[in-house]
C-alpha positions as CSV (number, residue, x, y, z in Angstrom):
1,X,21.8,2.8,-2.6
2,X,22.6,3.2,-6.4
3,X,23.0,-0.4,-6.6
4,X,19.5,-1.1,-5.1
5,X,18.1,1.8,-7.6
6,X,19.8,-0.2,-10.7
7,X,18.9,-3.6,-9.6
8,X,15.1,-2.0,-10.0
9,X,15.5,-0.9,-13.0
10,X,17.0,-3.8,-14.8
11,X,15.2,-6.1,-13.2
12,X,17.7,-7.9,-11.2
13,X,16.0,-9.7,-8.5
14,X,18.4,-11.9,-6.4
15,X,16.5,-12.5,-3.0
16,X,13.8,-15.6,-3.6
17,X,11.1,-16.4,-1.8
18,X,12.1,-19.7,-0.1
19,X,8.2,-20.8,0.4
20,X,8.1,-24.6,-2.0
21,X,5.5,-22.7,-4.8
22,X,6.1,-19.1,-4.1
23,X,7.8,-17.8,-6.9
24,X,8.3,-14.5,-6.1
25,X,11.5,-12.4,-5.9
26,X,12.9,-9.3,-5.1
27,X,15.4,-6.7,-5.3
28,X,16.5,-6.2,-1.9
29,X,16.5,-8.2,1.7
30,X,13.8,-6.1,3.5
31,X,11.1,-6.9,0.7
32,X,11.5,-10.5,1.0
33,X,11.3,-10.4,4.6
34,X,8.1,-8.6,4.5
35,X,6.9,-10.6,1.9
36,X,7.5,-13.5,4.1
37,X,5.7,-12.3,6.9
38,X,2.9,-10.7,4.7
39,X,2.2,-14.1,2.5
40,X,3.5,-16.5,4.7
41,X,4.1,-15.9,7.8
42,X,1.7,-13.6,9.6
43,X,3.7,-12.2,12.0
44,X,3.6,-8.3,13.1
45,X,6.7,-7.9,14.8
46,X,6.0,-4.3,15.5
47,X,3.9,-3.5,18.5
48,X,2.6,-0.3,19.9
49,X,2.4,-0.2,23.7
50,X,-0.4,2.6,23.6
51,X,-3.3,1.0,21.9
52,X,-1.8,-2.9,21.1
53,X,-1.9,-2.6,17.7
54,X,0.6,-4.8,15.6
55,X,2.5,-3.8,12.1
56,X,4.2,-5.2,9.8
57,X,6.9,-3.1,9.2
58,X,8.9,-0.8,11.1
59,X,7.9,2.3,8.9
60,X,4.2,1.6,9.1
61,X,4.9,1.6,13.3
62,X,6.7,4.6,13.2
63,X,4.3,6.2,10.9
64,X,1.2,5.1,13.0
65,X,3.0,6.8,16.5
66,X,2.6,10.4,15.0
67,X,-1.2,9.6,15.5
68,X,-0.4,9.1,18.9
69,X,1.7,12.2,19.7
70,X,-1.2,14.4,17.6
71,X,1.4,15.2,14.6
72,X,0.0,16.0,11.5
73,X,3.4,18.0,10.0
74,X,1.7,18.2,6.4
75,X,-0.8,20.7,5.5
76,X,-2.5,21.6,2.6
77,X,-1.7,24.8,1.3
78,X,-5.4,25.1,-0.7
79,X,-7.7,24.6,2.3
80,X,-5.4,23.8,5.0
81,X,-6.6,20.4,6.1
82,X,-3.4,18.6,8.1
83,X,-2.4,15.0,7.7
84,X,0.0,12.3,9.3
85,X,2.0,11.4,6.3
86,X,3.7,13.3,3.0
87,X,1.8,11.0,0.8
88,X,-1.7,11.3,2.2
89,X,-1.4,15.1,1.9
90,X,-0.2,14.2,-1.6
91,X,-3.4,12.2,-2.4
92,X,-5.6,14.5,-1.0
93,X,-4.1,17.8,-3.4
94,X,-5.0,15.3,-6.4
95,X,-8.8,16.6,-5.4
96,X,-7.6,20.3,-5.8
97,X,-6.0,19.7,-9.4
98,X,-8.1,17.2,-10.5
99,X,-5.0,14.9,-11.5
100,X,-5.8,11.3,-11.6
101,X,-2.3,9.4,-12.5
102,X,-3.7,5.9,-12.3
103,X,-4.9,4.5,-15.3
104,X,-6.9,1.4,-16.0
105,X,-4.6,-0.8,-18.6
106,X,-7.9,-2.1,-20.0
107,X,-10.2,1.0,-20.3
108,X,-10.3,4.7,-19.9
109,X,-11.2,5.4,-16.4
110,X,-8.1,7.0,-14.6
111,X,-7.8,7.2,-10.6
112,X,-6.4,9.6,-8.1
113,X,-5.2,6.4,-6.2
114,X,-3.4,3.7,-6.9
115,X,-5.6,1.4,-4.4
116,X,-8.8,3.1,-6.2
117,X,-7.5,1.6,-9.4
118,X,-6.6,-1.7,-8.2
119,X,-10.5,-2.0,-6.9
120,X,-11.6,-1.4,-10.2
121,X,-9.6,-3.7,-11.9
122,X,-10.4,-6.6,-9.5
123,X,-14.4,-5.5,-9.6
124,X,-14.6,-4.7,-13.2
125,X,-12.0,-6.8,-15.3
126,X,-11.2,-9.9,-13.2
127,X,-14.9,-11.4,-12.6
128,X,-14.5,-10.4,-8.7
129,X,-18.3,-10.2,-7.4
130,X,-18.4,-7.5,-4.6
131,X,-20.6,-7.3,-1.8
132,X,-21.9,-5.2,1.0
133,X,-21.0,-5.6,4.6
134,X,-23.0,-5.2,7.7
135,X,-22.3,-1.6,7.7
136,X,-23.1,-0.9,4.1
137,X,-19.7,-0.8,2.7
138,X,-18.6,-2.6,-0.2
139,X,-16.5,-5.4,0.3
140,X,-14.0,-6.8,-2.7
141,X,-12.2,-9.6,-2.6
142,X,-8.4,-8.9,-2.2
143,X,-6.1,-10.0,-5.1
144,X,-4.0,-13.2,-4.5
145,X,-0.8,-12.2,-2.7
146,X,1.3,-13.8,-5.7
């Protein structure tokens, strides 16, 4: 996997997207196949017998069955609050430190999540008008997938 970790690194990006206008590219097969099926394609070829949901991506399925076996393997040493997956545990320990390793490129608000950034960039840099739902959540339009 060195190879992979080198073509990242310098850039090297030999699979294209063969979609006529997509100009994306990427550094290894299983990225442009989910881009495919992300951007172009739709499909969900992963499908979980217990409650019919779909995903896009074998990890993601394997991920979402610990829900359904009752797994949470990662626990928070500060309060002890249990989670699913390494990096959600990971997230949630940024609210014991205080660390926020997101920064906005174009002012100085920083994030403790990489989606929390990309919100605020999209709401507050791009011209992106949100808006509430039914519910009362805020709604913002999701970036063009190229």
């Amino acid at each position: 996997h060195l190879w992979q970790h080198l073509r990242f690194h310098n850039g090297v990006r030999p699979f294209k997207c063969p979609e006529v206008g997509c100009n994306r590219s990427f550094t290894i097969r299983p990225d442009l196949k989910d881009h495919i099926r992300k951007c172009h394609t739709g499909e969900r070829p992963y499908h979980c017998e217990l409650c019919d949901k779909r995903f896009l991506t074998g990890s993601v399925y394997y991920q979402h069955r610990l829900i359904h076996r009752g797994e949470r393997r990662y626990g928070c040493d500060e309060c002890g609050k249990r989670f699913y997956r390494a990096d959600a545990l990971k997230n949630h320990q940024r609210i014991h430190s205080g660390e926020k390793p997101y920064a906005c490129p174009h002012c100085e608000k920083t994030f403790r999540q990489r989606g929390d950034r990309e919100k605020h960039i999209r709401v507050r840099h791009s011209g992106a008008v949100a808006t509430v739902d039914e519910y009362g959540g805020i709604q913002v339009p999701a970036a063009a997938p190229h």
